[in-house]
C-alpha positions in Angstrom: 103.2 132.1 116.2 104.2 132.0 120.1 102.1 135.4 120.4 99.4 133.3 120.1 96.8 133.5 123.3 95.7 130.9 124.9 92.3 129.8 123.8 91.7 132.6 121.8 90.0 132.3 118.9 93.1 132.5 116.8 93.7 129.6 118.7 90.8 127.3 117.6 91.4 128.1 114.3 94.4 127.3 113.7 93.5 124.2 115.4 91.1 123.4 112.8 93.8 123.1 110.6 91.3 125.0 107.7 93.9 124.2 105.1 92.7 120.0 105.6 89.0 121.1 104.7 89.4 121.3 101.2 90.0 117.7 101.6 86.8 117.1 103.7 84.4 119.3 101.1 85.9 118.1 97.8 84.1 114.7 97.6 80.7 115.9 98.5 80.7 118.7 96.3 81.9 116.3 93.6 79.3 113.8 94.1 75.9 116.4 94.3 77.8 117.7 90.8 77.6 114.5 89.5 73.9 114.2 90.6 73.0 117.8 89.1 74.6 116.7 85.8 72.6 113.3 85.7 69.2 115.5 85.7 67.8 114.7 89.2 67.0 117.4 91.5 69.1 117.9 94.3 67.9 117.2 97.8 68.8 120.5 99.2 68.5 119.6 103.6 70.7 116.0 103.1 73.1 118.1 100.6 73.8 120.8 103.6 74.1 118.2 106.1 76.5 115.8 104.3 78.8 119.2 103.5 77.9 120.0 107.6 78.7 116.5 108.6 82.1 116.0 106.3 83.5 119.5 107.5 83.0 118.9 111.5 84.2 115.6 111.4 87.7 116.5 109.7 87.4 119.3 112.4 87.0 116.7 114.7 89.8 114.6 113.7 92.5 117.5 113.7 91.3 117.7 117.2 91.9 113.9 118.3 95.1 114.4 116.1 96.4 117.3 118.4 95.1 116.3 121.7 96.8 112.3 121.3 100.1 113.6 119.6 100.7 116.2 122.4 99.7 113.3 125.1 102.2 110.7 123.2 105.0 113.6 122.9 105.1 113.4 119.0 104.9 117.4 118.6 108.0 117.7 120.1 111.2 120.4 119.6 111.6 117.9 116.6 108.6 118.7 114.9 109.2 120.3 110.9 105.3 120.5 110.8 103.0 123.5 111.7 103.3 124.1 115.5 100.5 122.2 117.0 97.5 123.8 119.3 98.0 121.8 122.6 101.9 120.7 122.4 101.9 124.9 122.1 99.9 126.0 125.2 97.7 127.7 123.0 95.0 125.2 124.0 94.9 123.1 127.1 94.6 118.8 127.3 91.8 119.7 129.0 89.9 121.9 126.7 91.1 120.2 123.7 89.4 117.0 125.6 86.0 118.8 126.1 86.2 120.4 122.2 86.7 116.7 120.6 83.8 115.8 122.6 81.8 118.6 121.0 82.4 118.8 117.7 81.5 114.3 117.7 78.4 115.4 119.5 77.6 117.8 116.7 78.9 115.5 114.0 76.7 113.2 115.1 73.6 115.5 115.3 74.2 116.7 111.9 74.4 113.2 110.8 71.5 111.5 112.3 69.2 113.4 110.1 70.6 111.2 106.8 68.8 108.5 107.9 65.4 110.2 106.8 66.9 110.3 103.6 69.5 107.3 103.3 67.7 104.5 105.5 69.8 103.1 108.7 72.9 102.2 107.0 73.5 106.1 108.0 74.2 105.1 111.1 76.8 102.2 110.1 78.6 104.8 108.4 78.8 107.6 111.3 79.6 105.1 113.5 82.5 103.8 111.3 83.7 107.6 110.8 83.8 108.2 114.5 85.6 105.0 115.3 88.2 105.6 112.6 88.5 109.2 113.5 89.6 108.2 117.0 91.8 105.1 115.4 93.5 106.7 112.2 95.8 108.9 115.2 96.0 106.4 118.1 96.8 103.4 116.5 96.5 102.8 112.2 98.2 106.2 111.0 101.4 104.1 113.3 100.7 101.1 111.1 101.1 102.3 107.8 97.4 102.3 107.3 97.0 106.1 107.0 96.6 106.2 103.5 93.7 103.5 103.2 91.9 105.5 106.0 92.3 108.4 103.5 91.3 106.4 100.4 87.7 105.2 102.6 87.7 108.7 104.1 87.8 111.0 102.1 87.0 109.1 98.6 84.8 106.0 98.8 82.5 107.1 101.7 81.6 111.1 101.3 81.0 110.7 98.0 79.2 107.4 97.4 77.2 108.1 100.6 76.6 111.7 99.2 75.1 109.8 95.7 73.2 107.5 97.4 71.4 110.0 99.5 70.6 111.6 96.9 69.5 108.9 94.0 69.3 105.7 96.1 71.5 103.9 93.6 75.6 103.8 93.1 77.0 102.5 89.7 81.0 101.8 88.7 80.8 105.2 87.5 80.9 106.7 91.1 82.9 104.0 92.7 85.4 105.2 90.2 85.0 109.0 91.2 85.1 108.6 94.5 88.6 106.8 94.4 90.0 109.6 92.3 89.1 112.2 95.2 90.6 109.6 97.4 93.7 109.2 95.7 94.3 112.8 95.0 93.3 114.4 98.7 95.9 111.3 99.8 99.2 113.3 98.2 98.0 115.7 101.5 99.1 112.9 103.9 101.7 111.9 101.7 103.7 115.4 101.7 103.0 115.4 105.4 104.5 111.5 105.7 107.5 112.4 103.7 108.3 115.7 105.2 108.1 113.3 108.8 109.6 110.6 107.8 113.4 110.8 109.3 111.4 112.1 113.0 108.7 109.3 112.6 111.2 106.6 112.1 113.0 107.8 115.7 109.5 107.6 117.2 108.6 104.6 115.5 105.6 105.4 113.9 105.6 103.3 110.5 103.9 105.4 108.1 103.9 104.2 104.3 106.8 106.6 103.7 108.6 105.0 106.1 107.9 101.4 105.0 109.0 102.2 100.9 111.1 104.8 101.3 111.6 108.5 99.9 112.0 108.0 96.5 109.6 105.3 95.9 107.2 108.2 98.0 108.1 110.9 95.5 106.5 108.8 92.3 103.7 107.7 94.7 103.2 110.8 94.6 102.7 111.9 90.8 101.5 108.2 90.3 98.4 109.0 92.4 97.5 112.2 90.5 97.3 110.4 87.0 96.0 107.0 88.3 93.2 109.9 89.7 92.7 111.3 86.3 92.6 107.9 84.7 89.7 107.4 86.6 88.3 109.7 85.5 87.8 108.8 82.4 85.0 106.6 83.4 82.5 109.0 84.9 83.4 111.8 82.2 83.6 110.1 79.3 85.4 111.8 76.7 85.2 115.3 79.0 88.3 114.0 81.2 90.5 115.5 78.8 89.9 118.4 80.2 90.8 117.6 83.7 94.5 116.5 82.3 95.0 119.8 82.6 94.8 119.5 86.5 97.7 117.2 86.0 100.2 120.2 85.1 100.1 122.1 88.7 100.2 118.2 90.3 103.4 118.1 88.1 104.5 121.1 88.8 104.4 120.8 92.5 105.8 117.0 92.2 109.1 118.7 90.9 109.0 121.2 93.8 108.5 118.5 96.5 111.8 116.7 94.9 113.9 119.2 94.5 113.3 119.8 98.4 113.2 116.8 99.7 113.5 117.3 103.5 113.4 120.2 105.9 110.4 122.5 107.1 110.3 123.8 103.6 108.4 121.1 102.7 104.9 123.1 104.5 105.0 124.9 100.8 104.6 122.1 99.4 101.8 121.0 101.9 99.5 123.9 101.1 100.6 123.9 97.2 99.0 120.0 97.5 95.8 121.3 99.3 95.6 124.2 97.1 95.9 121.2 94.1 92.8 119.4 96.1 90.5 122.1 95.6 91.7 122.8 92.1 90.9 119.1 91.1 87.4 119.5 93.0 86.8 122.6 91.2 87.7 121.1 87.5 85.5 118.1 88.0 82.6 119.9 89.2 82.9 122.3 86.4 83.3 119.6 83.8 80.7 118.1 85.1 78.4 121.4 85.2 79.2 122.6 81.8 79.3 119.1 79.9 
């Protein structure tokens, strides 16, 4: 992708990293399916805005992710990853600077509305999400604390913020959907982790992977999908069954990600994950619609 002009909007995009969106959409769609199924009426305005909110900020974060890495030399000739926007020249430090700006401005325009609908604790939240945005690449994704960030992220917080908006309650039941979208849109950062590890461990950047190794990563890995479809066993009831199913392309994909085991061939198995992500998003909300 070295044809690639500089500040195009080829560019941007790629930027964006679109693939890592899935991850960012899944929970909230989840949770308004859950409140659709419960009979309440969905709020349409906070329903938009929570969708609006989750996609900017993981925006947002590829951004910080790009700009820092390029600044600390991470992307380097080393890198087995997609090529990165800055370390490129595709984008400059200095626009990349102004764009992470931007797109936490509009975040947290987007955002501010939810506290017509959610109360102050709105705030709390998107000041957490900026913080942790801004942390997760300059300091905790080096400490092995990746993963949790992912678990709050991208589990926990969309979607019981997303319920709560929209019934002003949250019961066990959500708690434990909102940690199966965490735990399954975490085999994202996991595949990127163990594709990394042997360049992280040069740069010293302790990731989970790093700390327990490659093949205790690799059963993470399938361990996370069924621990997710355990879970859901709570909010479904006996319609989980279905979403075993899911489990069969996770498998699949497990068995790929072994038999690789290192090299830039790994990015397959990056996008098969994502491509998972939306599949298990997709199942549960139409379990959920149809039950």
């Amino acid at each position: 992708m070295n044809h690639v002009k500089e500040g195009s909007v080829k560019a941007w995009i790629l930027a964006s990293r679109p693939i890592t969106l899935f991850g960012a959409a899944v929970p909230v769609m989840v949770a308004l399916s859950k409140v659709w199924t419960e009979g309440n009426s969905l709020i349409w305005i906070p329903s938009v805005l929570c969708l609006l909110f989750a996609l900017v900020m993981q925006i947002d974060a590829n951004f910080v992710n790009d700009y820092f890495d390029c600044i600390k030399g991470v992307d380097n000739e080393d890198r087995l990853g997609p090529k990165r926007a800055c370390a490129q020249g595709w984008i400059s430090l200095p626009a990349m600077k102004r764009a992470i700006i931007a797109t936490t401005v509009l975040a947290c325009l987007i955002g501010l509305p939810l506290v017509y609908w959610g109360g102050l604790g709105m705030i709390a939240i998107g000041i957490a999400c900026v913080v942790f945005c801004i942390l997760y690449t300059t300091l905790l994704s080096r400490l092995g604390m990746g993963d949790v960030l992912v678990l709050l992220f991208f589990g926990i917080v969309p979607v019981c913020t997303t319920y709560y908006i929209q019934t002003k309650t949250l019961d066990a039941e959500t708690l434990c959907l909102s940690l199966a979208c965490g735990l399954v849109t975490d085999c994202l950062l996991i595949v990127n982790n163990y594709r990394d590890r042997e360049t992280d461990a040069r740069v010293n950047k302790r990731t989970l992977v790093t700390f327990i190794g490659a093949r205790a990563t690799e059963w993470l890995y399938l361990a996370l999908g069924i621990a997710a479809c355990l879970l859901m066993a709570v909010p479904l009831r006996h319609n989980a069954a279905w979403l075993v199913l899911w489990l069969v392309p996770h498998f699949t994909v497990w068995k790929r990600m072994k038999a690789i085991n290192h090299g830039k061939e790994l990015n397959k198995i990056l996008g098969q994950t994502a491509l998972n992500i939306m599949l298990f998003g997709a199942a549960t909300c139409a379990v959920y619609l149809l039950s």
